[in-house]
The first five atom37 places (N, CA, C, CB, O) and aatype in JSON, in Angstrom:
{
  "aatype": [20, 20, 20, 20, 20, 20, 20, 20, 20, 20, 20, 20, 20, 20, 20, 20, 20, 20, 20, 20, 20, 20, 20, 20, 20, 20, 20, 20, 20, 20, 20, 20, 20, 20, 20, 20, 20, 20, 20, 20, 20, 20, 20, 20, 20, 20, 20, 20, 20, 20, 20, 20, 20, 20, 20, 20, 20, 20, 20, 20, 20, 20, 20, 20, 20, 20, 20, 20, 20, 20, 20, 20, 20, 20, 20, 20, 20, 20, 20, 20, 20, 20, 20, 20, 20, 20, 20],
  "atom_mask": [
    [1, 1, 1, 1, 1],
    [1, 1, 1, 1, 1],
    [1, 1, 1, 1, 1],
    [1, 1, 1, 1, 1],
    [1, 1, 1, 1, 1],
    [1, 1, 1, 1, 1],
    [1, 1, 1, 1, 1],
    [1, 1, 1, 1, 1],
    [1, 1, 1, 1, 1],
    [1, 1, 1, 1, 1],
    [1, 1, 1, 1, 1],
    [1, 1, 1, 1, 1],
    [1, 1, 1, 1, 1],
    [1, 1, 1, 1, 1],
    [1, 1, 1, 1, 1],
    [1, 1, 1, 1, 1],
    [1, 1, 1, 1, 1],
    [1, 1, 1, 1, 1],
    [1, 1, 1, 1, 1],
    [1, 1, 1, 1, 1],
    [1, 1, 1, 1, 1],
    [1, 1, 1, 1, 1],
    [1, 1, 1, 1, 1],
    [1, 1, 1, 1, 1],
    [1, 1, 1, 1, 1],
    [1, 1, 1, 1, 1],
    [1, 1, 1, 1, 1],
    [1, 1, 1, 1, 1],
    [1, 1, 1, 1, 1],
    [1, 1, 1, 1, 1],
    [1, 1, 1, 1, 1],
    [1, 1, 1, 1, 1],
    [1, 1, 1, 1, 1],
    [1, 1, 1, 1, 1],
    [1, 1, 1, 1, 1],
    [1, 1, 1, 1, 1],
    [1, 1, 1, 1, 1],
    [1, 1, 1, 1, 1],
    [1, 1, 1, 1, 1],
    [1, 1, 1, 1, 1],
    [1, 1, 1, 1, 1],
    [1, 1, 1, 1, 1],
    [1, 1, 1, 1, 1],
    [1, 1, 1, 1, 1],
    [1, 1, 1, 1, 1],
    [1, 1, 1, 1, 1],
    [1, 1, 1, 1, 1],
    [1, 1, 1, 1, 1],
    [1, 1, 1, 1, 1],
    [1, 1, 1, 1, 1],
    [1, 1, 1, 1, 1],
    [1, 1, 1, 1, 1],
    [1, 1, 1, 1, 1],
    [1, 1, 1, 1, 1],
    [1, 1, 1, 1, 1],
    [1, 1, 1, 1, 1],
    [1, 1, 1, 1, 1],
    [1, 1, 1, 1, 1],
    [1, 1, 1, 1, 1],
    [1, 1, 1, 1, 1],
    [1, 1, 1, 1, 1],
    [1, 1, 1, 1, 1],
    [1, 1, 1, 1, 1],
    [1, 1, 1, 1, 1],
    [1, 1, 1, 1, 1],
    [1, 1, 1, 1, 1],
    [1, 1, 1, 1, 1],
    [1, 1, 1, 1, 1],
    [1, 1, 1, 1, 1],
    [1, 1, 1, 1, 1],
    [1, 1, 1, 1, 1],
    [1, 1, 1, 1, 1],
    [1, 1, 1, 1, 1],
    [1, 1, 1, 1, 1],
    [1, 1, 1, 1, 1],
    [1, 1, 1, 1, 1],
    [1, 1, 1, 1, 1],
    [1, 1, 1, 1, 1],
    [1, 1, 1, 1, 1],
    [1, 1, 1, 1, 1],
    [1, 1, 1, 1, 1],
    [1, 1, 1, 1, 1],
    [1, 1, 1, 1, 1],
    [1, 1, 1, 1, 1],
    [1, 1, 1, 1, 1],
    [1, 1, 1, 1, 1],
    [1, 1, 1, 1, 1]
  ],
  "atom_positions": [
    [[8.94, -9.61, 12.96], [10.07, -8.87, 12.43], [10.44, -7.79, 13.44], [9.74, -8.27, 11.03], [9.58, -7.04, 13.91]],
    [[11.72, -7.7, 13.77], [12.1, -6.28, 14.98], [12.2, -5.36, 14.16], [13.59, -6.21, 15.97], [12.37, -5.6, 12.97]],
    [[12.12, -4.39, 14.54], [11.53, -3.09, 14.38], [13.1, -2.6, 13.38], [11.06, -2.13, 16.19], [13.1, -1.96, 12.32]],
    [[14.11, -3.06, 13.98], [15.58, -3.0, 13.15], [15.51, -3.22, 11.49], [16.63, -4.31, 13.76], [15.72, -2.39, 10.6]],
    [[15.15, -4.53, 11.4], [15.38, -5.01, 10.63], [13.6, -4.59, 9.19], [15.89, -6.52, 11.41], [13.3, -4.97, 8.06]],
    [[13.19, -4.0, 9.85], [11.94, -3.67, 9.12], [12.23, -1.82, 8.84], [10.32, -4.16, 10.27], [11.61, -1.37, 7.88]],
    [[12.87, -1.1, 9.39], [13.55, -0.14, 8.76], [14.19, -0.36, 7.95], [14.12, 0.42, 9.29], [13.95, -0.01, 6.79]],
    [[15.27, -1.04, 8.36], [16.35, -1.19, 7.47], [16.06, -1.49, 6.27], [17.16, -2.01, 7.84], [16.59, -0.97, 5.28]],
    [[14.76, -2.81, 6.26], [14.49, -3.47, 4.69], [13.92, -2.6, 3.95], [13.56, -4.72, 4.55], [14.05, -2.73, 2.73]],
    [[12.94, -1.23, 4.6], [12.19, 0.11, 4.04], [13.03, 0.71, 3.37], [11.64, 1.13, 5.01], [12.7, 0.77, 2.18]],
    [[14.37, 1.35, 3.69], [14.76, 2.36, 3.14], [16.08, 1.51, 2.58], [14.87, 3.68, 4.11], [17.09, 2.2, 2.43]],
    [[16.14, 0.73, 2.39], [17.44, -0.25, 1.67], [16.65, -0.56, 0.27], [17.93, -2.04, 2.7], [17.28, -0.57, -0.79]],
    [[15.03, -0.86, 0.32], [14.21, -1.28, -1.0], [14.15, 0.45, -1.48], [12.32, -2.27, -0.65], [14.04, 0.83, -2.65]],
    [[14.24, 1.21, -0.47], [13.87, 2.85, -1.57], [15.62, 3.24, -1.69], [12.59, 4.71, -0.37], [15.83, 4.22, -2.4]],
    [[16.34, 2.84, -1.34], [17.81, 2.9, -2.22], [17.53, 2.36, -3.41], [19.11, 2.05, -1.62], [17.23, 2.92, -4.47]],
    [[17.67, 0.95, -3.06], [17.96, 0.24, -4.41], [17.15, 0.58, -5.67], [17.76, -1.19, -4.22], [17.55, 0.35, -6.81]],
    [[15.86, 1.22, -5.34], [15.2, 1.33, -7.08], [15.37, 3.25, -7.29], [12.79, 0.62, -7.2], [15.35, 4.16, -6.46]],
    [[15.5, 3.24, -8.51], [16.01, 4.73, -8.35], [14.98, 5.71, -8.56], [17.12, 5.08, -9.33], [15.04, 6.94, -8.57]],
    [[13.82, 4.74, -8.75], [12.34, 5.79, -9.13], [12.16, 5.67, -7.89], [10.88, 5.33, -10.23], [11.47, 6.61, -7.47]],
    [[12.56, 4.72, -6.86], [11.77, 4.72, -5.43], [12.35, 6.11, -4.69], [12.17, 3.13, -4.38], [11.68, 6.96, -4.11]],
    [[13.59, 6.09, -4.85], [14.77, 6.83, -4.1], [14.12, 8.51, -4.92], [16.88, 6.05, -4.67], [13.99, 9.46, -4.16]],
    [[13.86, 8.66, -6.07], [13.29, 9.75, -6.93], [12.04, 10.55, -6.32], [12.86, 9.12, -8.27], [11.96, 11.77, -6.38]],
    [[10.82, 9.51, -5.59], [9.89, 9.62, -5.59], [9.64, 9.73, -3.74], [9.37, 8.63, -6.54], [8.63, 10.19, -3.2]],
    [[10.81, 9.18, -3.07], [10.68, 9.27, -1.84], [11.71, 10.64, -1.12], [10.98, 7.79, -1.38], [11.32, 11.36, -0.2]],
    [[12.82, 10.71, -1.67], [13.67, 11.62, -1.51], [13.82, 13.08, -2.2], [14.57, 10.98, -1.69], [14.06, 14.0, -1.43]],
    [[13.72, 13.32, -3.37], [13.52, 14.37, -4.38], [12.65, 15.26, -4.31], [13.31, 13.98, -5.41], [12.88, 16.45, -4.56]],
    [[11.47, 14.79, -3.96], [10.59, 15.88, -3.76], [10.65, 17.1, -3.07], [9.76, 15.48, -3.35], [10.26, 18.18, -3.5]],
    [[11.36, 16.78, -1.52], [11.06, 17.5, -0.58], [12.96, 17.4, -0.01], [9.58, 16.82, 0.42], [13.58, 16.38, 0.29]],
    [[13.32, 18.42, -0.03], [14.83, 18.66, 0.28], [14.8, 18.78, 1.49], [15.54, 19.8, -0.31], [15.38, 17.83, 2.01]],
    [[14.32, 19.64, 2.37], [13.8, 20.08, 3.71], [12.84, 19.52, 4.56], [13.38, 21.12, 3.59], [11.92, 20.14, 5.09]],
    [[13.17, 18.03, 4.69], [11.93, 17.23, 5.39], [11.96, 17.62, 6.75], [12.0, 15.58, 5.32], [12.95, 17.77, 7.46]],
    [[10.58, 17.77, 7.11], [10.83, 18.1, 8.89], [11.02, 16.67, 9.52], [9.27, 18.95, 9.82], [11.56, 16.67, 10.63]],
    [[10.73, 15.65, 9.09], [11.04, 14.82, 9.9], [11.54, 13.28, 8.79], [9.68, 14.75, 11.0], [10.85, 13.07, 7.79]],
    [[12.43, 12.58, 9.02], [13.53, 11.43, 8.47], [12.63, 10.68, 8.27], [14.76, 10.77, 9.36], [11.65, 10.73, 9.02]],
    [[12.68, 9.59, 7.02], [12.35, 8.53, 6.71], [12.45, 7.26, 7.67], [12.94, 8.45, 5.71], [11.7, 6.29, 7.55]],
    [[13.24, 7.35, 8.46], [13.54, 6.53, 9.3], [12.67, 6.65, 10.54], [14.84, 6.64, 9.52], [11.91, 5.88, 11.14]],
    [[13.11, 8.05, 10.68], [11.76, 8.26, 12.27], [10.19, 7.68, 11.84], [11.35, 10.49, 12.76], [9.48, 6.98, 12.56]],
    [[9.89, 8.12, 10.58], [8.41, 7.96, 10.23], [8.17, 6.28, 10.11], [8.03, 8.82, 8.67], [7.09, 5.71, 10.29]],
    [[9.29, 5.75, 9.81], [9.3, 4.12, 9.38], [9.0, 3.68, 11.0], [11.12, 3.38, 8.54], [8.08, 2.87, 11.01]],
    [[9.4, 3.9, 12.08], [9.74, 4.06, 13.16], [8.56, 3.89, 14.04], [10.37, 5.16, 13.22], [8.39, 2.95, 14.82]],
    [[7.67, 5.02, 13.81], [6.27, 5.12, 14.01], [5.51, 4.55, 13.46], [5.86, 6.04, 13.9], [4.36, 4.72, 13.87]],
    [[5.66, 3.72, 12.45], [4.91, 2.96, 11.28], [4.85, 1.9, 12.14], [5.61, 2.68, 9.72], [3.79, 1.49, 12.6]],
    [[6.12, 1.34, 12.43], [6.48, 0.2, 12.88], [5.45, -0.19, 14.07], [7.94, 0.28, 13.27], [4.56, -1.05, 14.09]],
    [[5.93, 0.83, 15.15], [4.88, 0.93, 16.23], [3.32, 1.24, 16.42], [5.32, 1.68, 16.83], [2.6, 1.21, 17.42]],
    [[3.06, 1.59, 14.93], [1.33, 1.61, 14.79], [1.05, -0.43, 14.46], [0.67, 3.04, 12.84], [0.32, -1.21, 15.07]],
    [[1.66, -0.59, 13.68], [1.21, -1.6, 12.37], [2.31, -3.16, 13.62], [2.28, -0.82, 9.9], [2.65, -4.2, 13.05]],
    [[2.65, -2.93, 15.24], [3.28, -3.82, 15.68], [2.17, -3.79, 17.19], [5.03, -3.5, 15.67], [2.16, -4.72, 17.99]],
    [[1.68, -3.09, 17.26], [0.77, -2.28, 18.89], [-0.9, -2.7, 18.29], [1.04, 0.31, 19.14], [-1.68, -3.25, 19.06]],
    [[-1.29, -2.37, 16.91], [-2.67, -2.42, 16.45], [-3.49, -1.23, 16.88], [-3.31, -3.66, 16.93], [-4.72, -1.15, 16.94]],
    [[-2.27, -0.01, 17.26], [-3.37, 0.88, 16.97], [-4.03, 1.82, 16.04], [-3.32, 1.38, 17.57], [-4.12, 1.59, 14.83]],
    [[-4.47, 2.82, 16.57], [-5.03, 3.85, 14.8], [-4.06, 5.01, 14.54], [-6.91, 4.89, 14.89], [-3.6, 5.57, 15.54]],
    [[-3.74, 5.38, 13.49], [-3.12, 6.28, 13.6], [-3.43, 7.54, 13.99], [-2.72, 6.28, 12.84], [-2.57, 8.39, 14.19]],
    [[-4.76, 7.74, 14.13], [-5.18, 8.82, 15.11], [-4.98, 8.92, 16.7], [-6.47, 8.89, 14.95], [-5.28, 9.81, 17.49]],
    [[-4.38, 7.64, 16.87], [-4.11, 7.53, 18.22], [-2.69, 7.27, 18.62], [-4.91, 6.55, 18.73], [-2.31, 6.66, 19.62]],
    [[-2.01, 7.77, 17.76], [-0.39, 7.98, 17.9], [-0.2, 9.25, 18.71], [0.43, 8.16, 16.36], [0.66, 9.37, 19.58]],
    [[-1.2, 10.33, 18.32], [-0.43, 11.46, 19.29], [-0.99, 11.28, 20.65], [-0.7, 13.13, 18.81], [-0.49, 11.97, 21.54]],
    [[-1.75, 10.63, 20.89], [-1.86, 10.26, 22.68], [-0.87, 9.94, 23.02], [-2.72, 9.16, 23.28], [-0.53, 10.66, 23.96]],
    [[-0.08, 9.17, 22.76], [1.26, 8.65, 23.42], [1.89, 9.87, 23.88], [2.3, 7.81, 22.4], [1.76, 11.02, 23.44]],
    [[2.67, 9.39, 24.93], [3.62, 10.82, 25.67], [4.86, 10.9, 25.2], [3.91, 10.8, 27.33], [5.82, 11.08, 25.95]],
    [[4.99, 10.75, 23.65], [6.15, 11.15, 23.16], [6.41, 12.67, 22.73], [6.33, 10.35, 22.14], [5.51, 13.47, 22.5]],
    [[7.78, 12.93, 22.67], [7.97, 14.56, 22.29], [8.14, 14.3, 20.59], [9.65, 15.47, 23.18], [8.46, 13.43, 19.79]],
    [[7.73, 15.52, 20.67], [8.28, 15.59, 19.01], [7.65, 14.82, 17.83], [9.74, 15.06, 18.94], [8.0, 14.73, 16.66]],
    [[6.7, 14.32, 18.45], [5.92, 13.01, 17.48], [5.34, 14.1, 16.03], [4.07, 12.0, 18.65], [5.28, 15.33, 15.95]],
    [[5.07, 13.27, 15.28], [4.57, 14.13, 13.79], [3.18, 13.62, 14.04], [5.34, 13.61, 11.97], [2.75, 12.62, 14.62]],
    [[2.56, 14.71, 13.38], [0.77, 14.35, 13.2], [0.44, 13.47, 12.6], [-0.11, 15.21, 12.59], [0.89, 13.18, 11.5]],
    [[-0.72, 12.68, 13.4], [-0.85, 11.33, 13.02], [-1.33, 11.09, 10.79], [-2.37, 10.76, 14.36], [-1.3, 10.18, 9.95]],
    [[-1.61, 12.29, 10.84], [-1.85, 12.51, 8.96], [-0.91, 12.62, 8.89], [-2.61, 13.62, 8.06], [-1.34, 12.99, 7.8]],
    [[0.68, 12.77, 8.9], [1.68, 12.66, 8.25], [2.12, 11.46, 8.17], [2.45, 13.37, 8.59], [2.64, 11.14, 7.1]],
    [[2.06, 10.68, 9.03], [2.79, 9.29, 9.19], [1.65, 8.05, 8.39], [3.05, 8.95, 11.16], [1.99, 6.93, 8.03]],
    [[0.29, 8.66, 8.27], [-0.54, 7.58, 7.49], [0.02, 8.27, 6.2], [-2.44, 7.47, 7.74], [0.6, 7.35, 5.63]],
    [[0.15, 9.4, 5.43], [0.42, 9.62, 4.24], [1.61, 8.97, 3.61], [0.45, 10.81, 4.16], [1.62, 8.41, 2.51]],
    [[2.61, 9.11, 4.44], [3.93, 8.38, 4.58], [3.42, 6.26, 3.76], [4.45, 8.53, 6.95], [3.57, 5.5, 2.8]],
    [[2.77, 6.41, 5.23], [2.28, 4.77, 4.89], [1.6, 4.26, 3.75], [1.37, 4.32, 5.81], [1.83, 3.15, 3.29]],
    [[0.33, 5.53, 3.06], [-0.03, 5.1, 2.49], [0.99, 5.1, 0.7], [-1.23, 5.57, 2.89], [0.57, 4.47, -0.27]],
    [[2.14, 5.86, 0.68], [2.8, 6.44, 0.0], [3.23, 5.09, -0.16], [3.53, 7.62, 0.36], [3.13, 4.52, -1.24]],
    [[3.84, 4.38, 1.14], [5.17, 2.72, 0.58], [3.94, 1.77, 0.19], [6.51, 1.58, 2.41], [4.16, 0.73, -0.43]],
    [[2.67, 2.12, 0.54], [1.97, 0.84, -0.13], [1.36, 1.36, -1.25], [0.86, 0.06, 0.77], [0.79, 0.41, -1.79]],
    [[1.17, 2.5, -1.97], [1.25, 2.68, -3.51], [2.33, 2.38, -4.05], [1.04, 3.89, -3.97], [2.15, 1.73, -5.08]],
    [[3.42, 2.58, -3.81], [4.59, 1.63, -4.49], [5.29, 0.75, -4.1], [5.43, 2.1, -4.87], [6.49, 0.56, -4.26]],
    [[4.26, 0.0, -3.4], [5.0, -2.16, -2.91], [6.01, -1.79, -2.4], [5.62, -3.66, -4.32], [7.02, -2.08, -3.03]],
    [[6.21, -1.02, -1.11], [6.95, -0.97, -0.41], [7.08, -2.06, 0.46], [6.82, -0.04, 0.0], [7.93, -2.95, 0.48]],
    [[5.57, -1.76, 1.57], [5.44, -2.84, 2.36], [5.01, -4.16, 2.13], [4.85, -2.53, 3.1], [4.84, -4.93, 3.07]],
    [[4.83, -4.49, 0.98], [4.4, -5.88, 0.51], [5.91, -6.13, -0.04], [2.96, -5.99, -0.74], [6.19, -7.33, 0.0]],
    [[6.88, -5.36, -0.51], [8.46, -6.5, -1.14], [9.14, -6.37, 0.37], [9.94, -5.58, -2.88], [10.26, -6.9, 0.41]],
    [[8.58, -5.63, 1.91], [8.9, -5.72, 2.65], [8.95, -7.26, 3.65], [8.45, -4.78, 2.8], [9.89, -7.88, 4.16]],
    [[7.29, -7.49, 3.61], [7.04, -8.67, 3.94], [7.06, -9.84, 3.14], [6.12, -8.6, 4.39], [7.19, -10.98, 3.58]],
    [[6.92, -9.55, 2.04], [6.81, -10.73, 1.41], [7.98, -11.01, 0.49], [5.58, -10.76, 0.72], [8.02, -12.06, -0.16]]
  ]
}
């Protein structure tokens, strides 16, 4: 799956349900960093095979701590995010 089209299906499944959109968006008005960027980094952990402790080695700017982006992750797979993603 490209990395396009596996965003897109993330935050198109947390549109469409309105507890998803409730539970992903509502909480936090002032996110430091987009659903999309974090999907982003997801992509590139869960497409590379590495750990998410080993995301901030990379020489990217601006990257979020590797505990934000597993919380993130573990957040779409308490609510079948990434399983109505793939499957």
């Amino acid at each position: 799956m490209k990395k396009k089209t596996f965003v897109k299906n993330i935050i198109k499944i947390i549109h469409n349900d309105p507890k998803l959109c409730e539970k992903f968006y509502n909480k936090t008005k002032n996110r430091k960093y987009k659903i999309k960027e974090l999907c982003n980094y997801i992509y590139l952990i869960l497409k590379t095979g590495m750990s998410f402790r080993d995301i901030n080695e990379l020489n990217i700017k601006n990257i979020p701590h590797w505990n934000t982006i597993y919380k993130f992750f573990e957040k779409l797979i308490k609510y079948n995010v990434i399983y109505t993603t793939f499957f």
